[in-house]
C-alpha positions in Angstrom: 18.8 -24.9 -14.3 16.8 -21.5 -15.2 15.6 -19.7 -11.9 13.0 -17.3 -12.6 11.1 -14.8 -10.4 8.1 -12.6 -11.4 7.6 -9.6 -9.3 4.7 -7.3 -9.1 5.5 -3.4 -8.5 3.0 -0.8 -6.1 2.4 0.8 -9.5 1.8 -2.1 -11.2 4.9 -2.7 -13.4 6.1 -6.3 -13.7 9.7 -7.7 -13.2 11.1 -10.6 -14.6 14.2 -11.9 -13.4 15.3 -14.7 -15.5 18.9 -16.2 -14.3 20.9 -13.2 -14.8 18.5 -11.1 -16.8 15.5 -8.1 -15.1 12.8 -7.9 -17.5 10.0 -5.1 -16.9 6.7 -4.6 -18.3 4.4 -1.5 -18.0 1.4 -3.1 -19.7 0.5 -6.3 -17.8 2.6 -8.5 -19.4 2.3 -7.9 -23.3 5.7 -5.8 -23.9 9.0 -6.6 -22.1 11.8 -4.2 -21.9 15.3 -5.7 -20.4 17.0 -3.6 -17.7 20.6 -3.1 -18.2 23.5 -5.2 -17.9 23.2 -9.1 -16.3 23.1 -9.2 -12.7 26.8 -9.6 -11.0 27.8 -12.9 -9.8 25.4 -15.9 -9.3 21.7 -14.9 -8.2 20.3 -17.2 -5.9 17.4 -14.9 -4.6 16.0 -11.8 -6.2 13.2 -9.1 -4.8 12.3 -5.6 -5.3 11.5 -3.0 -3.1 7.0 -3.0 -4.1 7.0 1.0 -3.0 10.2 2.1 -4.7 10.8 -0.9 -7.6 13.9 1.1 -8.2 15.2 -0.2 -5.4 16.6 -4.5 -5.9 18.1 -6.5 -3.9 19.6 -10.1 -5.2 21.8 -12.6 -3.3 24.9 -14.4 -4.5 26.1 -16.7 -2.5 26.6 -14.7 1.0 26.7 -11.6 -0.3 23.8 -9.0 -0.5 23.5 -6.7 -3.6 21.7 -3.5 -3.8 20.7 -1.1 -6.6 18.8 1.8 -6.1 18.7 3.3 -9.7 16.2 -0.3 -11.4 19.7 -2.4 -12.2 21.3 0.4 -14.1 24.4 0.1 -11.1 24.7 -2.5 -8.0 26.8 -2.7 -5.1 27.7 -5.3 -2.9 26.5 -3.9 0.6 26.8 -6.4 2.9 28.6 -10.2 3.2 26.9 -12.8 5.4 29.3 -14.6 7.9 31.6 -17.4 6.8 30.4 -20.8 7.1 26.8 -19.6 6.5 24.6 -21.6 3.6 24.2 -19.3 0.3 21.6 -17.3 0.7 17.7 -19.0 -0.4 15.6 -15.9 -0.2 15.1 -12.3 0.1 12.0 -10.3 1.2 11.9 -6.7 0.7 9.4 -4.6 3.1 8.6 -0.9 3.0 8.7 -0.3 6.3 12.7 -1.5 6.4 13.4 0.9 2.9 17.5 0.0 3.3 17.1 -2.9 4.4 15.8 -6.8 3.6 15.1 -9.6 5.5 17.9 -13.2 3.9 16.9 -17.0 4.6 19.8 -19.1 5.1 19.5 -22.8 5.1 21.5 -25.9 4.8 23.5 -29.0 6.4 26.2 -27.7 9.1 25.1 -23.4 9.0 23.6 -21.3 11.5 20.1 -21.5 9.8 18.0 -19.1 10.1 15.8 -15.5 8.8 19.1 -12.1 9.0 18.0 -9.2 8.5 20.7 -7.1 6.3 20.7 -3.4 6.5 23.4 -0.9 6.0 26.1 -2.5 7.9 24.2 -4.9 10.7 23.0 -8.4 10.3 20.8 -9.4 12.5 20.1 -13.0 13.3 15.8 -13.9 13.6 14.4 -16.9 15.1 13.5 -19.6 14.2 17.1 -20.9 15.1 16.4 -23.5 12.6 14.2 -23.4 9.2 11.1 -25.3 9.4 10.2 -27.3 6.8 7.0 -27.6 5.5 5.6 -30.3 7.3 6.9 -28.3 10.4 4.7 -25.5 9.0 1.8 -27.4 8.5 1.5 -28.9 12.3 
């Protein structure tokens, strides 16, 4: 199955990440230039960093990559605890540059929203994820 995520940059660039592929577009959409080599491992969850788009984080499995240079180079910088789900999601925000917040779900693992930077992980609440009639109530 093909995952695809389309991200939109602070200065308006658009990234593509198709499976293991980064696509980015500097005119809305109508010309696509592919970022250098296929992402390492198996990407589960993708996101840039909106105020420095240089700056990617993808998940594979329970490890967190990192490039800071738009995919030219990345670097595993963290691993999430054994017995832990593979990683669902990752959210960038500006105000945590080195950092990104990792969703974790799934039968028999500590569920829950980590936050990975440098070397801590730090477990959020909800102790479990809601789903989305949980959401809705």
């Amino acid at each position: 199955m093909t995952q695809s995520y389309l991200l939109v940059a602070n200065n308006g660039a658009l990234y593509l990440r198709i499976d293991r592929a980064i696509y980015k577009s500097r005119d809305g959409g109508e010309g696509w230039v592919k970022l250098a080599a296929p992402l390492p491992g198996n990407t589960r969850a993708f996101d840039i960093n909106r105020g420095t788009p240089t700056q990617m984080f993808h998940g594979d499995g329970a490890a967190v990559w990192k490039s800071g240079d738009e995919s030219a180079s990345w670097r595993a910088t963290i691993t999430l605890q054994t017995g832990l789900s593979p990683i669902g999601c990752i959210a960038t925000e500006p105000s945590f540059p080195d950092g990104v917040y990792v969703c974790v779900s799934g039968a028999g693992s500590p569920n829950g929203v980590y936050t990975v930077g440098g070397k801590d992980v730090c477990k959020k609440q909800p102790d479990r994820v809601l789903s989305r009639a949980d959401a809705m109530r």
